[in-house]
N, CA, C and O atoms as a GROMACS GRO file, in nm:
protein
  260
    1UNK      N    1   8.233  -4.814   3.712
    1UNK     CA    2   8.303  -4.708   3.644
    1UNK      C    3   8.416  -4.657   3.735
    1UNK      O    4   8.384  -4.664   3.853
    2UNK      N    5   8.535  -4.608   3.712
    2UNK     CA    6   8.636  -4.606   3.716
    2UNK      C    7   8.593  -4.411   3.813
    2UNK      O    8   8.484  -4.359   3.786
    3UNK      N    9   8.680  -4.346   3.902
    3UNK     CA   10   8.644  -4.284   3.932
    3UNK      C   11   8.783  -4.142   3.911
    3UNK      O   12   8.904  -4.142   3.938
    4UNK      N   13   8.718  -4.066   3.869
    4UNK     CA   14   8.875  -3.986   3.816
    4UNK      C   15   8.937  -3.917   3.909
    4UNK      O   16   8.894  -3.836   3.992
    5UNK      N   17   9.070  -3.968   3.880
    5UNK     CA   18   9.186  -3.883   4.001
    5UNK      C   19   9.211  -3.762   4.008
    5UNK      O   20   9.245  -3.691   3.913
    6UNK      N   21   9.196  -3.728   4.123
    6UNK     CA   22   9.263  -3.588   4.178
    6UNK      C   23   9.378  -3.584   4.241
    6UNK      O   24   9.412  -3.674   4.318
    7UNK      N   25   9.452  -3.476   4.215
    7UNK     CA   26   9.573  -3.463   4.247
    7UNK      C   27   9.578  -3.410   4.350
    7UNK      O   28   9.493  -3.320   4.356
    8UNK      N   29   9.661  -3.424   4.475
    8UNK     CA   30   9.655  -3.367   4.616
    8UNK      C   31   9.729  -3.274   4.592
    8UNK      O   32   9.821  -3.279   4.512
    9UNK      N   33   9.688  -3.152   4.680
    9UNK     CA   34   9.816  -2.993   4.664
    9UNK      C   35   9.839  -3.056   4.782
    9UNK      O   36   9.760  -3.121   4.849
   10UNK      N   37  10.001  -3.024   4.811
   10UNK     CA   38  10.030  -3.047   4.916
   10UNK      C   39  10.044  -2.882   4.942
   10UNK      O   40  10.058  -2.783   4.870
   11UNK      N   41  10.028  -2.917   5.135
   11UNK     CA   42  10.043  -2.782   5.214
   11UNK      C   43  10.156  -2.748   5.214
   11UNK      O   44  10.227  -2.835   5.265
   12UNK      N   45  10.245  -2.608   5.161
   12UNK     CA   46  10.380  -2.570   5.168
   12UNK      C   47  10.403  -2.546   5.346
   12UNK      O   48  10.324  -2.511   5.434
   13UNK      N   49  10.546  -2.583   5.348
   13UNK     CA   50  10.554  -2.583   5.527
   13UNK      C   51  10.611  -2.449   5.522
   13UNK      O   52  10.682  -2.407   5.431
   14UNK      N   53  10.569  -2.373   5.645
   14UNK     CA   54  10.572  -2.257   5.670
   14UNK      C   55  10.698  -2.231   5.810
   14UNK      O   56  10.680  -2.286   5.919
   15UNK      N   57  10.774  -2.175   5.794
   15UNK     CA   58  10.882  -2.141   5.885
   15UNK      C   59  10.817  -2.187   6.054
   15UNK      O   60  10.877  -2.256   6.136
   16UNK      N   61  10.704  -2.136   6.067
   16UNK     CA   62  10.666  -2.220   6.214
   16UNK      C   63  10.672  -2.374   6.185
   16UNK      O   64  10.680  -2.425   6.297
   17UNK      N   65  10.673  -2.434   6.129
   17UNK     CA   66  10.606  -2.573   6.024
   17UNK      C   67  10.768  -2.672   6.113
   17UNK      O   68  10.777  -2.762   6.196
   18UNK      N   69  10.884  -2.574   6.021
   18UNK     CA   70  11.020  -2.652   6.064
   18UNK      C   71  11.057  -2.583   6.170
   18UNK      O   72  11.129  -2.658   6.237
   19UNK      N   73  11.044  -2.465   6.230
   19UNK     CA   74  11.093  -2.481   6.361
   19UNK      C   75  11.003  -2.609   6.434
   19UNK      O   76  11.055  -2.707   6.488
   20UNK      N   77  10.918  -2.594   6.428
   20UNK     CA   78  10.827  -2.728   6.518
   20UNK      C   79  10.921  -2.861   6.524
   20UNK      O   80  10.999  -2.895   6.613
   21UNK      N   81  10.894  -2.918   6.418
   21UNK     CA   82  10.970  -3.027   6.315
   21UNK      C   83  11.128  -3.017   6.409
   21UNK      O   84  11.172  -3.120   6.460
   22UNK      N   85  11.194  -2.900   6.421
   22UNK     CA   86  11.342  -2.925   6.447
   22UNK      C   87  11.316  -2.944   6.601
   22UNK      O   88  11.405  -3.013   6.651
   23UNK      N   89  11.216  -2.902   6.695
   23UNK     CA   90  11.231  -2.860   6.853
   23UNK      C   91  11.218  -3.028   6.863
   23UNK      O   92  11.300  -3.117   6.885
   24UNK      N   93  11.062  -3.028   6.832
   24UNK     CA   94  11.045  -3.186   6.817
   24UNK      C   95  11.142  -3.285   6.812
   24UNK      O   96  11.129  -3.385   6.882
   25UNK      N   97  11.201  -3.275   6.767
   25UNK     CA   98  11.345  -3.375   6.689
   25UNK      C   99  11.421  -3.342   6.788
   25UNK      O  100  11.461  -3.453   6.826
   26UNK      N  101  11.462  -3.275   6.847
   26UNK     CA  102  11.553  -3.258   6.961
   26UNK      C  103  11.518  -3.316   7.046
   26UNK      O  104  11.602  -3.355   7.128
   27UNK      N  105  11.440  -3.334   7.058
   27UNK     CA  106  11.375  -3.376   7.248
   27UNK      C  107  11.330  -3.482   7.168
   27UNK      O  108  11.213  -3.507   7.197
   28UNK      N  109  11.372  -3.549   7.085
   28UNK     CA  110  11.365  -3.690   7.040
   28UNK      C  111  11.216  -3.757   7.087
   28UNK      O  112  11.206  -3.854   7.161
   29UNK      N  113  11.076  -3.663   7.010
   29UNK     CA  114  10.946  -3.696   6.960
   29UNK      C  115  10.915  -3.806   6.871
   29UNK      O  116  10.964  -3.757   6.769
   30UNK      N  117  10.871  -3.914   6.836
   30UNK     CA  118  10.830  -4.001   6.784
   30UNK      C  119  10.814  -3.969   6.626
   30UNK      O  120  10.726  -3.884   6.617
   31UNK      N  121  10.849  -3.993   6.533
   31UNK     CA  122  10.767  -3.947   6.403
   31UNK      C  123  10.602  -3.923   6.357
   31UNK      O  124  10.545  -3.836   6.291
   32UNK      N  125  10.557  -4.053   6.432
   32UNK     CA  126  10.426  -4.049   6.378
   32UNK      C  127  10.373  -3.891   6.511
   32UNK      O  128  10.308  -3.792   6.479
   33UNK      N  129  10.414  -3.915   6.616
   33UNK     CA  130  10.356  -3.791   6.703
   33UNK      C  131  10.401  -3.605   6.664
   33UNK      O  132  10.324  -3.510   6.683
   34UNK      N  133  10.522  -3.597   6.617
   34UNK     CA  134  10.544  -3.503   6.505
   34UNK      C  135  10.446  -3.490   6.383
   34UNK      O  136  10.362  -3.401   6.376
   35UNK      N  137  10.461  -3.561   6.312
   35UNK     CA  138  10.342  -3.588   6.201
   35UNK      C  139  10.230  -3.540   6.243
   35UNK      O  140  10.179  -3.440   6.194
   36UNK      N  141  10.172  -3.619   6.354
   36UNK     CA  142  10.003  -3.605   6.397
   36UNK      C  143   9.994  -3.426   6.444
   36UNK      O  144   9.906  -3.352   6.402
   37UNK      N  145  10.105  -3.383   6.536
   37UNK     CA  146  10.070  -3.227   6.561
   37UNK      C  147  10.084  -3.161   6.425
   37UNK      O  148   9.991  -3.092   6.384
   38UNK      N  149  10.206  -3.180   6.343
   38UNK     CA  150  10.222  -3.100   6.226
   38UNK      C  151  10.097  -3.100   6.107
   38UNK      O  152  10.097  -3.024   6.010
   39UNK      N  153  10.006  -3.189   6.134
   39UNK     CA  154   9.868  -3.226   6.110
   39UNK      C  155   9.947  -3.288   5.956
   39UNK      O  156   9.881  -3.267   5.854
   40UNK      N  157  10.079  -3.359   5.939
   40UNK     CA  158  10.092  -3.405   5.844
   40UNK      C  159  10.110  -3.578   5.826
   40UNK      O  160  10.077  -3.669   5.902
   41UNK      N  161  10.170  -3.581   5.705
   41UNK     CA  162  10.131  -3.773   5.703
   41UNK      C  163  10.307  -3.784   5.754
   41UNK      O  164  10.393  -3.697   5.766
   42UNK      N  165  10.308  -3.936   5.777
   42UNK     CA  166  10.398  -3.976   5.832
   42UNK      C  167  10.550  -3.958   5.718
   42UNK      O  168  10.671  -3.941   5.735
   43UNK      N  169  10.466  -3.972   5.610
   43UNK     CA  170  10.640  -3.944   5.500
   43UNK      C  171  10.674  -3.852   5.474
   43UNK      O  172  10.792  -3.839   5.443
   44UNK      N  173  10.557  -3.706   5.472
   44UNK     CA  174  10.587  -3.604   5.460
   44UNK      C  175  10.658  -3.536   5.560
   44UNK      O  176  10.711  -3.425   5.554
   45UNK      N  177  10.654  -3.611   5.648
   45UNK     CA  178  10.754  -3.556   5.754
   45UNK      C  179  10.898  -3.598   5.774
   45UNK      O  180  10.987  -3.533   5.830
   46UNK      N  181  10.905  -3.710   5.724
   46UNK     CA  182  11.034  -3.781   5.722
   46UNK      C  183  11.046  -3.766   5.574
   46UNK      O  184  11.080  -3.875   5.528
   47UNK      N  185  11.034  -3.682   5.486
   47UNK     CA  186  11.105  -3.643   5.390
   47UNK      C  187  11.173  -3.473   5.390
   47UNK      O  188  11.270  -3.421   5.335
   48UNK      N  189  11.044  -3.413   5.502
   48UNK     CA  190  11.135  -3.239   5.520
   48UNK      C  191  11.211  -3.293   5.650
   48UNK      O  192  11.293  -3.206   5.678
   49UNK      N  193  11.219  -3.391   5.736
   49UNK     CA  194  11.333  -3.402   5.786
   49UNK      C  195  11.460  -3.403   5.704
   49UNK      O  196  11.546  -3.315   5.703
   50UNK      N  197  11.458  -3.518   5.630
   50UNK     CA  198  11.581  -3.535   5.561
   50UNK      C  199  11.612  -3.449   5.487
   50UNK      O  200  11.733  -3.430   5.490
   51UNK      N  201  11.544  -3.368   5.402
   51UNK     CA  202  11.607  -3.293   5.352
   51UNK      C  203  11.659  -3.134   5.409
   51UNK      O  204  11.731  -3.059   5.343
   52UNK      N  205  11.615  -3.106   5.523
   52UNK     CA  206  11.654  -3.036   5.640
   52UNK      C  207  11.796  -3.059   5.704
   52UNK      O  208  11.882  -2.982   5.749
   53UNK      N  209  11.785  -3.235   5.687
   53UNK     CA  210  11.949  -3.300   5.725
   53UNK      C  211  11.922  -3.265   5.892
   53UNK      O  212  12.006  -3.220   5.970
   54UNK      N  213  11.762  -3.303   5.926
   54UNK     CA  214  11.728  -3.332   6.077
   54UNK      C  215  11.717  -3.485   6.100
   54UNK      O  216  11.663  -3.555   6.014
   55UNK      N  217  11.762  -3.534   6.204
   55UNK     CA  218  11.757  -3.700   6.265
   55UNK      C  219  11.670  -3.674   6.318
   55UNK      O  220  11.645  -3.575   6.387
   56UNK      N  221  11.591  -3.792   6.284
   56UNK     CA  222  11.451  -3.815   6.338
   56UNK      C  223  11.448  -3.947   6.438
   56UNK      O  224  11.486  -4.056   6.395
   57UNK      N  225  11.388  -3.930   6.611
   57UNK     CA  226  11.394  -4.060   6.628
   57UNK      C  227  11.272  -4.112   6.624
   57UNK      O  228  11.179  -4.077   6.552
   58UNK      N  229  11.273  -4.216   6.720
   58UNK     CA  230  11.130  -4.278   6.787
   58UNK      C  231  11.125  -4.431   6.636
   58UNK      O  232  11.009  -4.470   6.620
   59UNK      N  233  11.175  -4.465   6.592
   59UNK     CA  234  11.167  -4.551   6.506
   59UNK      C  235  11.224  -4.670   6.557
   59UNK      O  236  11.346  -4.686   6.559
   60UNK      N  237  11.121  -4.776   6.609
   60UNK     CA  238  11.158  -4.898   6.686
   60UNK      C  239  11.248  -4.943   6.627
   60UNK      O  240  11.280  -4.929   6.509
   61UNK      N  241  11.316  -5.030   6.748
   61UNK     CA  242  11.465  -5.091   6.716
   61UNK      C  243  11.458  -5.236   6.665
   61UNK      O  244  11.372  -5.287   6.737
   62UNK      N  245  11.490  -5.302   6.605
   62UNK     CA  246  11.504  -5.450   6.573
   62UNK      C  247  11.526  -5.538   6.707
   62UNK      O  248  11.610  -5.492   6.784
   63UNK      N  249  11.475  -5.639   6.738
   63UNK     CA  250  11.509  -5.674   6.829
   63UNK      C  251  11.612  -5.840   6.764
   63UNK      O  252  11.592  -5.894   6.656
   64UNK      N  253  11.664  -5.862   6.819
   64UNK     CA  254  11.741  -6.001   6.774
   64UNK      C  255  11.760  -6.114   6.859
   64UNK      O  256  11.834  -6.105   6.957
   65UNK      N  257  11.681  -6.255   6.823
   65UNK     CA  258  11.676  -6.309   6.928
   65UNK      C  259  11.812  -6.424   6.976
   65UNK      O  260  11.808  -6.482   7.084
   0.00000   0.00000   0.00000
């Protein structure tokens, strides 16, 4: 039997939430290590980046051989 879906609330980010998010990002923090303190998932964080219009680094580089 099929098991019925629940819908996730997401946690609204709270003004400490994006200052964190912006200090982080400055001192060029990893995403997933932002994420893990902000106790959030990895897209939810790289979606209030972007729409913050914060650069996010730590996102490995391509290498080319």
């Amino acid at each position: 039997m099929k098991r019925p879906t629940t819908k996730r609330k997401s946690r609204p980010w709270t003004k400490e939430d994006v200052t964190a998010l912006k200090t982080m990002a400055r001192e060029k923090t990893k995403t997933t290590v932002i994420a893990r303190k902000l106790k959030r998932t990895h897209s939810a964080t790289r979606q209030k980046a972007a729409s913050l219009g914060v650069k996010l680094g730590g996102a490995p580089k391509s290498r080319r051989a």
